[in-house]
C-alpha positions in Angstrom: -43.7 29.6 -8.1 -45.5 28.3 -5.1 -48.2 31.4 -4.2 -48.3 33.0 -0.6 -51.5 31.0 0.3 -50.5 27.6 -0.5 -49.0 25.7 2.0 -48.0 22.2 1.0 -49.0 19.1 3.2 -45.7 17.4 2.3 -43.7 20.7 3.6 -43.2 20.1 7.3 -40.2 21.1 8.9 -37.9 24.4 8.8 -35.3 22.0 6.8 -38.4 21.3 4.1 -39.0 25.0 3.5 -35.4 25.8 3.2 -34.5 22.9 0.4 -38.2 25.1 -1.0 -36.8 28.2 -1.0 -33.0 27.5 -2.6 -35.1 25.3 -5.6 -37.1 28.6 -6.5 -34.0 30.9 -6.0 -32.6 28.7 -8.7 -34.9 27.9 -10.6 -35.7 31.7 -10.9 -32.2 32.3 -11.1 -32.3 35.3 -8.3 -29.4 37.4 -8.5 -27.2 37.3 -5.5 -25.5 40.5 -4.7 -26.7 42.0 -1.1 -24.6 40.0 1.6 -24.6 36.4 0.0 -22.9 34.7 -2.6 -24.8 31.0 -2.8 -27.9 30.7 -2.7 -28.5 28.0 -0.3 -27.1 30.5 2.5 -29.8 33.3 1.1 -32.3 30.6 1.1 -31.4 29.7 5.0 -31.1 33.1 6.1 -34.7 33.7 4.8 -36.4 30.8 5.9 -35.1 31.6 10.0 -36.2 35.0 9.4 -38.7 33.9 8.8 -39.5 32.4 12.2 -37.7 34.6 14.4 -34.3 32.7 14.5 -30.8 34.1 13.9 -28.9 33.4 10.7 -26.6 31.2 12.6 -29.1 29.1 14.9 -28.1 25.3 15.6 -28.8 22.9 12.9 -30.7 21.0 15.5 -33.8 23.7 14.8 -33.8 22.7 11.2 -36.0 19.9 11.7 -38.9 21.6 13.9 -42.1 21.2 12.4 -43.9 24.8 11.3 -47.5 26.1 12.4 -49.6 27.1 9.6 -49.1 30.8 10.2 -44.6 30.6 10.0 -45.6 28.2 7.0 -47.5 31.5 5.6 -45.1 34.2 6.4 -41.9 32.1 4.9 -43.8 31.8 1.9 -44.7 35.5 1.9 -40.9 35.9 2.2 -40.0 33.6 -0.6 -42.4 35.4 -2.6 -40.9 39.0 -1.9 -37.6 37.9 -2.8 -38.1 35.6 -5.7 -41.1 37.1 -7.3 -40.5 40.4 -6.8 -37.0 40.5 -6.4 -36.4 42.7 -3.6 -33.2 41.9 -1.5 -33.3 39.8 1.5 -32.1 42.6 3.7 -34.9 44.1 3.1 -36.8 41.8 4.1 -35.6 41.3 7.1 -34.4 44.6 8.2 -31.1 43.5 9.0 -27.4 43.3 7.0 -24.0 42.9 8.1 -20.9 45.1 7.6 -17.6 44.3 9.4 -19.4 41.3 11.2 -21.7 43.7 13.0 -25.4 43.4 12.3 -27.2 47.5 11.0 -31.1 48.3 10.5 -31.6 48.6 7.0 -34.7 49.4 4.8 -35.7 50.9 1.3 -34.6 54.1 2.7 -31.0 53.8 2.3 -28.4 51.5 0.2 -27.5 48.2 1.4 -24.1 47.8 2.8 -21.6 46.1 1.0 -18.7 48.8 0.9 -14.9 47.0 0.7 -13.9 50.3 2.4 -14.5 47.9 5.5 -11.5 46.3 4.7 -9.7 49.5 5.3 -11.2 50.3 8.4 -10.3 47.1 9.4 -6.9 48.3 9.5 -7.3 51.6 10.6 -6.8 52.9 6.8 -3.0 51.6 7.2 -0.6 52.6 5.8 -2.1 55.7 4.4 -3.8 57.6 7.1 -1.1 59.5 9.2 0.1 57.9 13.1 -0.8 59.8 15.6 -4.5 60.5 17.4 -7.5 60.6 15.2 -10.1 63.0 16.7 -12.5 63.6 14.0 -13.9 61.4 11.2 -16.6 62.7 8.7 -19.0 59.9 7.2 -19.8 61.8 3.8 -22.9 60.5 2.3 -23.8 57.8 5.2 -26.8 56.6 4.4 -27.0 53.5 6.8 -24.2 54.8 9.1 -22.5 51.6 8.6 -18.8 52.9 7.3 -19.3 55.8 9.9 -20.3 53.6 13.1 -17.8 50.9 12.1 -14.8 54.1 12.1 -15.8 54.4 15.6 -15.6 51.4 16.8 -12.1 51.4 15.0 -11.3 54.9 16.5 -12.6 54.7 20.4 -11.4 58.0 21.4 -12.8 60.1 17.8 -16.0 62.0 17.0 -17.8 60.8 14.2 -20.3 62.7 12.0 -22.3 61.4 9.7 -23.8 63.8 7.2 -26.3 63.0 4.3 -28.9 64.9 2.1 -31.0 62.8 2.8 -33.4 63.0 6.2 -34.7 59.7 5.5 -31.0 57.6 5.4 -30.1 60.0 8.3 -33.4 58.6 10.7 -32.2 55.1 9.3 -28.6 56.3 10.4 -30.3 57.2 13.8 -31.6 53.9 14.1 -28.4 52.5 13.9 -26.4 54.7 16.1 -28.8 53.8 18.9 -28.8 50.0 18.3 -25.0 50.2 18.6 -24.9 52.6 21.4 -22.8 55.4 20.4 -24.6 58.3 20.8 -21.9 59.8 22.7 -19.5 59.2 20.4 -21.4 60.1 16.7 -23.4 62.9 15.4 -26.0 63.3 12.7 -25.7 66.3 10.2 -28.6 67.1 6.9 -26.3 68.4 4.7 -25.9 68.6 0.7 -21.9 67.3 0.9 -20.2 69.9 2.6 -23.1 72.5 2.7 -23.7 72.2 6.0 -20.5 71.0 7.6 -18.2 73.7 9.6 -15.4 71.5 11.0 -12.2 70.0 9.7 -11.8 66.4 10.3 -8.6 64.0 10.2 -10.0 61.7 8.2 -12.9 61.8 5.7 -14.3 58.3 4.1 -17.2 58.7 1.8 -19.2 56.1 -0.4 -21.2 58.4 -2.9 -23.5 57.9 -5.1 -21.2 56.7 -8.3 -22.9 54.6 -11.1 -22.7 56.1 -14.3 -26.0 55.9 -16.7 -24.9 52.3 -18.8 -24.4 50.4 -15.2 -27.7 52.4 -14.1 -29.5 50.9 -16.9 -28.2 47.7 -16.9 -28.0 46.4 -13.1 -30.2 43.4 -12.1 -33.4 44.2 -11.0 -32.4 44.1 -7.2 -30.9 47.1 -7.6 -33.5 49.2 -8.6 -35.4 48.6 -5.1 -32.3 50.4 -3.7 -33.3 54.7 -3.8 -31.7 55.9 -7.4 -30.0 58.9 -5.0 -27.6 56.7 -3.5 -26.8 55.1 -6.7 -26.8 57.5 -9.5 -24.5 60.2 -10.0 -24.9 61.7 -13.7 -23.6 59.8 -17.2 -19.6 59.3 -15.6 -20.9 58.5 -12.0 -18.4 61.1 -10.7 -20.8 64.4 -10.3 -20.8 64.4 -6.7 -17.0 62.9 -6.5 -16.0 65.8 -8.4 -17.7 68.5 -6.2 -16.0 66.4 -3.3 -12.9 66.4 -4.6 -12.8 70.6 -5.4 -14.0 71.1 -2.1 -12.7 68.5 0.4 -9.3 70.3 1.6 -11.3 72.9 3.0 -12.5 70.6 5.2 -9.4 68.5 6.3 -7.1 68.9 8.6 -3.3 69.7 7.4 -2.6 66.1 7.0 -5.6 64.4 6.5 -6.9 62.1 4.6 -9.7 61.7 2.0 -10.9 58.1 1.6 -13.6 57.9 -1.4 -15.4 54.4 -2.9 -16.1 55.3 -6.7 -16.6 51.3 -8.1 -16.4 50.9 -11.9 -16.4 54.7 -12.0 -12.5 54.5 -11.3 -11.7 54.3 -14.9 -13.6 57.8 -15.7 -11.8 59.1 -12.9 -8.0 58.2 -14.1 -8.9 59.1 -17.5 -10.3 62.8 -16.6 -7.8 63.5 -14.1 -4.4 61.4 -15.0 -2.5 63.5 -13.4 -4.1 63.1 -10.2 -2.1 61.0 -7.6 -5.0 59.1 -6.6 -3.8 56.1 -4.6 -6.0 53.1 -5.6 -5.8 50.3 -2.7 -5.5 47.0 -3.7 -8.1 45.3 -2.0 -7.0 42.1 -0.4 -10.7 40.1 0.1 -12.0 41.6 -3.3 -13.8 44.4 -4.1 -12.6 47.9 -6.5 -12.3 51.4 -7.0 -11.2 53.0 -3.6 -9.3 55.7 -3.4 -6.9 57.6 -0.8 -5.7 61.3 -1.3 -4.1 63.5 1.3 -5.7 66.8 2.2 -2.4 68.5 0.9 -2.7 67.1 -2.7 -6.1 67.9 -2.7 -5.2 71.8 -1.7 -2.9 71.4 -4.8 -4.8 69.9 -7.6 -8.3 71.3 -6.3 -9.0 74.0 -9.2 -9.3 71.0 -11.4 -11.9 69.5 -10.3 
């Protein structure tokens, strides 16, 4: 791989550096997994970065010629990324979730939740008609899934509560960048230690990869904080404390909404007689479920 100092005469343009960086990506065979899925858009996104353009600028800029100094810090990039293998949100500070641009760093986990899908559609059919005036982000990290639920529900209060005071001043970050801090509230808390309201609807996206997937995901991962991945050999610890304690925290007819991944199958075959709702995921994606705060009440000592 071409070394941060080396800047070749032949490379000229914004265009050159991008054909540079998507031969390395594959040549390295980089795994894609954090917002893209070719690499010739990662190797784009990076270069503009780069140079302080947005992901989308006109094609038009592609043939600008580069100072010595963009030359050095696309090439620093390149060398983040491919070398070391740390994700390109990372990078540049920046992923997407719901078409919305959030702050993101090694503090917190790098959205990519399909629970957008159902916010999307105000968690239809399964979330109760009528007015939403609470909403509990469980385990926010970024504050993605919780910001996104208020954009969804204008005239609702959103908290978003971690255990984790570094994902909750990334959290921060983001619920000033989108200007809602009217509308959403930060809360430290160890699940539901700290909370003392009931909400309407509760969304979470835990920590929930069992040990094997710990062990075995691409090295990208690991740059990600183990606590928002990990979550003891089934990936359900936390879910399972969620789960026992979650109907204290609903209203009557609310609704729990909970991402557990590949961790669904430990879940169904624990608790089979559980009527978890799994949704089927239009645009892709796994292991959601729904349950109502009145099924929780009733299958609760289980857990």
């Amino acid at each position: 791989m071409i070394e941060q100092q080396q800047c070749p005469e032949s490379l000229l343009s914004i265009r050159d550096y991008i054909r540079l960086c998507y031969s390395q990506m594959m040549q390295q065979k980089i795994y894609l997994g954090h917002g893209h899925v070719n690499a010739i858009d990662e190797a784009k996104q990076l270069v503009l970065a780069a140079v302080y353009l947005p992901w989308d600028a006109d094609d038009l800029v592609l043939d600008a010629r580069l100072l010595a100094a963009e030359k050095q810090r696309i090439l620093a990039f390149m060398h983040r990324r491919i070398k070391q293998r740390e994700p390109l949100p990372y990078i540049i500070n920046q992923a997407w979730f719901m078409q919305m641009p959030f702050f993101v760093d090694s503090r917190v986990l790098i959205p990519r939740s399909p629970i957008a899908q159902l916010i999307e559609t105000q968690f239809s059919p399964f979330l109760r008609t009528g007015p939403v005036n609470r909403i509990l982000d469980l385990c926010t990290g970024s504050g993605c899934i919780g910001i996104a639920c208020a954009y969804a529900f204008e005239e609702a209060q959103v908290d978003l509560a971690d255990i984790s005071t570094d994902a909750l001043a990334v959290a921060s970050i983001n619920i000033e960048q989108h200007k809602m801090t009217e509308q959403v509230s930060i809360i430290e808390s160890d699940l539901f230690a700290n909370i003392e309201l009931k909400y309407d609807l509760i969304v979470s996206n835990p920590p929930y990869v069992d040990k094997k997937d710990l062990a075995e995901m691409p090295e990208e991962y690991h740059h990600e904080p183990e606590l928002a991945l990990g979550s003891g050999d089934d990936g359900l610890e936390l879910c399972k404390i969620m789960l026992a304690q979650a109907c204290n925290y609903l209203t009557e007819d609310g609704l729990l909404v909970v991402e557990v991944g590949n961790s669904e199958v430990h879940l169904m075959q624990q608790f089979p007689q559980v009527p978890f709702i799994w949704v089927e995921l239009a645009e892709g994606g796994n292991g959601v479920f729904v349950i109502s705060a009145a099924e929780l009440k009733q299958y609760a000592a289980l857990f």
